[in-house]
C-alpha positions in Angstrom: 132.5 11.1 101.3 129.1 10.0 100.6 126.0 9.6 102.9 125.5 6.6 104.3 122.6 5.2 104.8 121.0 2.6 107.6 119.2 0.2 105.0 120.8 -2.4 103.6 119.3 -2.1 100.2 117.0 0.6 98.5 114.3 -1.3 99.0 114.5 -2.0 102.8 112.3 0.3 105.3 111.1 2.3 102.4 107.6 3.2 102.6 106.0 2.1 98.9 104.5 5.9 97.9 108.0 7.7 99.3 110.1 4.9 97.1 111.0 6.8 94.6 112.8 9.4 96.9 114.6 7.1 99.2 116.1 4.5 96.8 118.3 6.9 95.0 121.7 7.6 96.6 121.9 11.4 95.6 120.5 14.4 96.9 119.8 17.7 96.5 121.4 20.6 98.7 118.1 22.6 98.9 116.6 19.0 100.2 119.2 18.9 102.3 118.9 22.4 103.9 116.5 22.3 107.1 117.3 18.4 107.3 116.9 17.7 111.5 120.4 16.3 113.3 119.7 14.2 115.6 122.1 12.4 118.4 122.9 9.1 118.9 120.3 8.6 121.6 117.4 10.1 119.3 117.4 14.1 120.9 117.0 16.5 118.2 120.3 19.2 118.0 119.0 21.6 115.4 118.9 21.5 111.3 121.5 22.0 108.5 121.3 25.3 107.7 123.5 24.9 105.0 126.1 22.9 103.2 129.8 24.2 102.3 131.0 22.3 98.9 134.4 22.4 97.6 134.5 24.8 94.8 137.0 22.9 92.7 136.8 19.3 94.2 133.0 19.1 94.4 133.4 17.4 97.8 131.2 18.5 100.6 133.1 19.6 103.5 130.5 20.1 106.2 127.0 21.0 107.0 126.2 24.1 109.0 124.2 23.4 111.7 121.8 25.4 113.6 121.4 25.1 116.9 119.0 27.1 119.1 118.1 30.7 118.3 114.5 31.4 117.9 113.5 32.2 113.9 117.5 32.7 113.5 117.9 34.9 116.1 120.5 33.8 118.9 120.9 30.6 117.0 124.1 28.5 117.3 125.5 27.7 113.7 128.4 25.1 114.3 130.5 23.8 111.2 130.2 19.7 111.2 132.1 17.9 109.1 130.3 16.0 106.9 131.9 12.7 107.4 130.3 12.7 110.3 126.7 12.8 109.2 125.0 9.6 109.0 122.0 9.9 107.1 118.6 7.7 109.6 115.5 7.1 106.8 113.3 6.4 110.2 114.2 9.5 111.8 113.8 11.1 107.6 117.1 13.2 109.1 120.9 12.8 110.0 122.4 11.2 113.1 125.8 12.0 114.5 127.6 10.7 117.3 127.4 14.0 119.6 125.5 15.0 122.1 124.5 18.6 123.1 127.5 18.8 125.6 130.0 18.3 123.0 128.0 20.4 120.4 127.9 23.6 122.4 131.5 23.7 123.5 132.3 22.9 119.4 133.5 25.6 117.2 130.7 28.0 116.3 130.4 30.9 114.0 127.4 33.7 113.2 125.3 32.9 110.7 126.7 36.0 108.3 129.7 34.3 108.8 128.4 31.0 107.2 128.2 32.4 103.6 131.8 33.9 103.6 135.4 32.3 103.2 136.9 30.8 106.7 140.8 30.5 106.9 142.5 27.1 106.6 143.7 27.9 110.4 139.4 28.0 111.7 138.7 25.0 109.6 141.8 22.8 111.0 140.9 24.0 114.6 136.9 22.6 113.6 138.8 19.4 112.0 140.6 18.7 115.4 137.8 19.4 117.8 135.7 16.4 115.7 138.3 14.4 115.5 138.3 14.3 111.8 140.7 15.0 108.9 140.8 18.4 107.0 138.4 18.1 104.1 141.0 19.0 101.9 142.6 16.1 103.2 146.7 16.3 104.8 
């Protein structure tokens, strides 16, 4: 699923000298990486730590997001699924319809655990607690 985006067209709400980055509708991970999530009502919930891509579909899947912690330490890492994300050009960062409540009792992991495979059972438990489909789909 792609980003979406709260302009109507790439050329509404776009500051003239940042232009050039907004207008396009693709990004890069490492851009996206330490991206602020915000909640509906504008409080911040952490950053994306990272972003889990389908190896052989090229579909992202969900954005790791840090929660808490100081400098990494005791921080929260919880796996949203991406369809969630709803990328706010005001707010230069992502909004989801969560707030902190429903974010800490979400599935979390540690952060070592971000970078290695999770079984189809985690994942489908993350994919019900959001509400959402599977990434891979049914």
């Amino acid at each position: 699923m792609a980003v979406q985006e709260t302009y109507e067209s790439s050329s509404e709400a776009i500051p003239e000298a940042q232009g050039a980055d907004y207008a396009h509708q693709l990004i890069s991970s490492r851009r996206v990486e330490g991206t602020a999530v915000y909640s509906g009502s504008g409080e911040k919930l952490g950053t994306i730590h990272s972003v889990m891509i389908g190896k052989r579909s090229g579909q992202v899947a969900y954005a790791v997001l840090s929660a808490g912690g100081w400098l990494g330490i005791g921080a929260h890492v919880h796996p949203l699924p991406w369809a969630l994300l709803t990328y706010d050009v005001d707010r230069d960062g992502y909004v989801v319809a969560v707030d902190r409540s429903q974010l800490e009792a979400a599935p979390s992991m540690t952060l070592d655990e971000t970078d290695r495979p999770i079984d189809r059972d985690y994942q489908e438990r993350v994919s019900s607690y959001w509400g959402t489909l599977p990434w891979w789909g049914l």
